[in-house]
N, C-alpha and C positions, 0 to 999 in steps of 0.2 A: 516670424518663421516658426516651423511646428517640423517637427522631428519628424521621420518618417519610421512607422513602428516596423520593425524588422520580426514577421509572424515566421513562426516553423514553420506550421502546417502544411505547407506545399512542398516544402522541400523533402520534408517526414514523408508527405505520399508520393516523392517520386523514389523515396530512397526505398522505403517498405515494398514499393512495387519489382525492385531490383531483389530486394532481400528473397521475397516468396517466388520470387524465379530461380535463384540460385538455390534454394533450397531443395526445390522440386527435383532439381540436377542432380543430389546426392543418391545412394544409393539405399542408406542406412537413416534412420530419424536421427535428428541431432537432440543429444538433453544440454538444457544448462542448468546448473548448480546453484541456486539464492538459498547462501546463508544471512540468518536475520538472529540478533539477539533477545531475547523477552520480547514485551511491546513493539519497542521501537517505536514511538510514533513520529519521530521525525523521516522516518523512512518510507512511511505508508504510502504515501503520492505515489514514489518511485517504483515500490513493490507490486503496487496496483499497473501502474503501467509497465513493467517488463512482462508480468502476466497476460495481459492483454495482447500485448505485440506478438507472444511467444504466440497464442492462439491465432493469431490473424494469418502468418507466416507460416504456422504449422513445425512450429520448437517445440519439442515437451520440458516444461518447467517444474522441475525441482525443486519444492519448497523446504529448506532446513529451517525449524524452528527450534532453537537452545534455550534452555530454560533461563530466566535472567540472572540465575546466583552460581552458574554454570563458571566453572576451572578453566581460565586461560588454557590451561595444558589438555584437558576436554576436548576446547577448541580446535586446537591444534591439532590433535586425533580424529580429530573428524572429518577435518580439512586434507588433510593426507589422505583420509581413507578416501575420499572422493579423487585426489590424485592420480589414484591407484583403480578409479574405478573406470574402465575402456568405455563406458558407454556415458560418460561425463565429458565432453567437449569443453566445458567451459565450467570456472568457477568464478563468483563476486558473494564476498564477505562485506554485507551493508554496512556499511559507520550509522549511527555513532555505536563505538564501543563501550563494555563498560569502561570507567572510568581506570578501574583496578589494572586493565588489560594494557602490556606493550604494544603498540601498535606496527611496530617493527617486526616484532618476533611473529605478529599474526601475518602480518604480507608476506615474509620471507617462507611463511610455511606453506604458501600455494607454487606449485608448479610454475615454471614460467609460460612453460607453453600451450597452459592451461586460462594464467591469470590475465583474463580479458579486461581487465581494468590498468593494468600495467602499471602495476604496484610492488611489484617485486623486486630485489635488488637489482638482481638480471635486466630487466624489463627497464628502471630507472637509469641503471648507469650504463647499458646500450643507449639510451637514448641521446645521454651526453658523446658520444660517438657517432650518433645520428642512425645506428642501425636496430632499434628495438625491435622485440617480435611483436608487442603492442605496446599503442601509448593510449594515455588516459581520453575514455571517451568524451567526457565533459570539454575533456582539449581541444579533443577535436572539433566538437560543437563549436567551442568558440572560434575557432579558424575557419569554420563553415561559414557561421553567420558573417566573417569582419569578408569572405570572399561576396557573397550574396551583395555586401554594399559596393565593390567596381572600386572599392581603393587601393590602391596600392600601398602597404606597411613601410614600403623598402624608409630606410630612416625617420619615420614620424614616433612622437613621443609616446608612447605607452605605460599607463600608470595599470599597473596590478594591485588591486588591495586585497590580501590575503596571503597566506604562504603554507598551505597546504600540500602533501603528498597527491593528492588527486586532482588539484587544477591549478596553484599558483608554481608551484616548481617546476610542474612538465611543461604548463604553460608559458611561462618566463627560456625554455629552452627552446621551444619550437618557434616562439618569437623572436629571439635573437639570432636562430638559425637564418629566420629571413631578413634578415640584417633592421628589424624594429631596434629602436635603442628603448630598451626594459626597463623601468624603472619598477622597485618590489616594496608596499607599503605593508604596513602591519599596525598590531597592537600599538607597539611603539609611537609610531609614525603618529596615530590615531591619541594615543598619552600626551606627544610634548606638541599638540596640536598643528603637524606640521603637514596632515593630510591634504586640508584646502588647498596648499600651495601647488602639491605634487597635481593635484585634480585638477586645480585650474589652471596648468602648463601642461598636460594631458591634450593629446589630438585623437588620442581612444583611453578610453577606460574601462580596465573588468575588472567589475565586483565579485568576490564569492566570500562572503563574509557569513550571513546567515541573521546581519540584525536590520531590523525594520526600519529604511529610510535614514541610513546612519551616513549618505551620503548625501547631502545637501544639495537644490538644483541652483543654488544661486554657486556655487562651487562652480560650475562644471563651463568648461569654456568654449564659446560660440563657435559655432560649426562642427564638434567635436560627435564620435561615435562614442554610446554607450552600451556595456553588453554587461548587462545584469544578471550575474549568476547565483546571486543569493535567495535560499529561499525562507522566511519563517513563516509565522502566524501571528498575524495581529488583527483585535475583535474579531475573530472567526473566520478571516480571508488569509490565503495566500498570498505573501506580499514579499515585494524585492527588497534589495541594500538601497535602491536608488529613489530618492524623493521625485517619484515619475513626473508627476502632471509639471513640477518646475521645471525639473530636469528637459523634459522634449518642450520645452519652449525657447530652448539656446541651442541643442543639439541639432545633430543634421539627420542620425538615426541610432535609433535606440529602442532593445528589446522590453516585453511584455514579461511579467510574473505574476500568474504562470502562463503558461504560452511561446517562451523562444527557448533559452537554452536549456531547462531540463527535459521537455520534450523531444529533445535532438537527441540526446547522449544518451537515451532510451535506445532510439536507432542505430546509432553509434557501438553501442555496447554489443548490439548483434551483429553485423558486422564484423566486429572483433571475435565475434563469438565463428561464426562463420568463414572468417581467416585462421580461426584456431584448427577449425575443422579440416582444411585446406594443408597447413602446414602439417598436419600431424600425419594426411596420405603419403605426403611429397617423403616423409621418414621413411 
């Protein structure tokens, strides 16, 4: 048996096709807001593709570049200033951060009804009430793709490795909401070597860890979904958490890196951007 690779692309051009209609509908251009730290090159993929979309759909995109030795408190001012600016629809402050930086103090200092990543206190702890104004696009993605494969979550076991503000927390919430029983790995989990187990009693797993193949495909248990949201760099490729070519030889389907979920949460992320725009008329 061979996994069956679970691509965006189709679902991205049905979504995008929706996006550049709705947009056409508005009256006023919409901008979004990318703030980005120095280099960043962990971000470039992403950056490259919000740009692109913005263009295709007709966003104008807002490039913030901060210097890399640049004052949390900088940050913060600038981030406000854009708050405050009417013709900014949306804000997304890339990770990684510097290191020096709260990364609490940065999300809470975006607007909520701004912050299309739904990353802000607002934003997270609506969500644990189930009424946020957004939730994390990457989230979304992943509830995209596990809908794309015709299963139904209601009770099957779900292994999250990672515990992230942008996919493993919102994500462990929106899955328990549909009554998945969650299980949340980590570092730890990954230390006292207790990951295999969690994986291999896993009937879906999402990775968003960010290291190369740190997920084993003799781990992962026969018939089971995988949705690979990690992305790094190794020998000059783009490459998942999940040891693919093992991995889809036990699974029933399982995403592409790159290729499935950060191509989504591109779309996603407008979307949100374009519910921001929506909710800010209805004021």
């Amino acid at each position: 048996m061979m996994a069956k690779i679970l691509e965006a692309k189709p679902i991205c051009e049905t979504l995008k096709k929706e996006l550049k209609k709705q947009v056409s509908s508005f009256s006023r251009r919409i901008t979004l807001a990318s703030v980005v730290v120095g280099k960043n090159y962990p971000a470039q993929v992403y950056l490259a593709s919000q740009q692109r979309l913005a263009k295709d759909i007709g966003v104008e995109y807002r490039f913030i570049s901060l210097k890399e030795n640049v004052s949390q408190e900088e940050a913060v001012k600038k981030i406000k200033k854009l708050n405050r600016d009417i013709h900014v629809a949306g804000i997304i402050v890339n990770k990684p951060f510097p290191a020096r930086w709260n990364e609490g103090v940065i999300f809470s200092s975006v607007d909520c009804t701004k912050d299309i990543e739904g990353v802000c206190p607002y934003n997270l702890g609506m969500l644990c009430l189930g009424e946020p104004l957004f939730v994390s696009p990457t989230a979304l993605s992943v509830l995209e793709l596990l809908k794309h494969t015709g299963i139904n979550i209601y009770g099957k076991e779900i292994a999250i490795v990672g515990f992230s503000t942008i996919i493993g927390k919102p994500l462990a919430l929106l899955l328990a909401k549909n009554f998945a029983t969650v299980t949340i790995t980590h570092i730890a989990t990954y230390e006292m070597q207790r990951l295999p187990f969690h994986i291999g009693h896993a009937d879906i797993v999402i990775s968003a860890v960010g290291k190369p193949s740190i997920i084993r495909g003799s781990w992962i248990k026969k018939g089971s979904v995988i949705i690979d949201v990690g992305t790094a760099e190794c020998d000059g490729k783009i490459t998942g958490d999940i040891e693919f070519k093992e991995a889809r030889k036990k699974a029933l389907f399982i995403t592409p890196v790159p290729g499935g979920v950060g191509r989504l949460t591109t779309v996603f992320l407008f979307k949100n951007l374009l519910n921001a725009v929506t909710y800010r008329h209805k004021q």
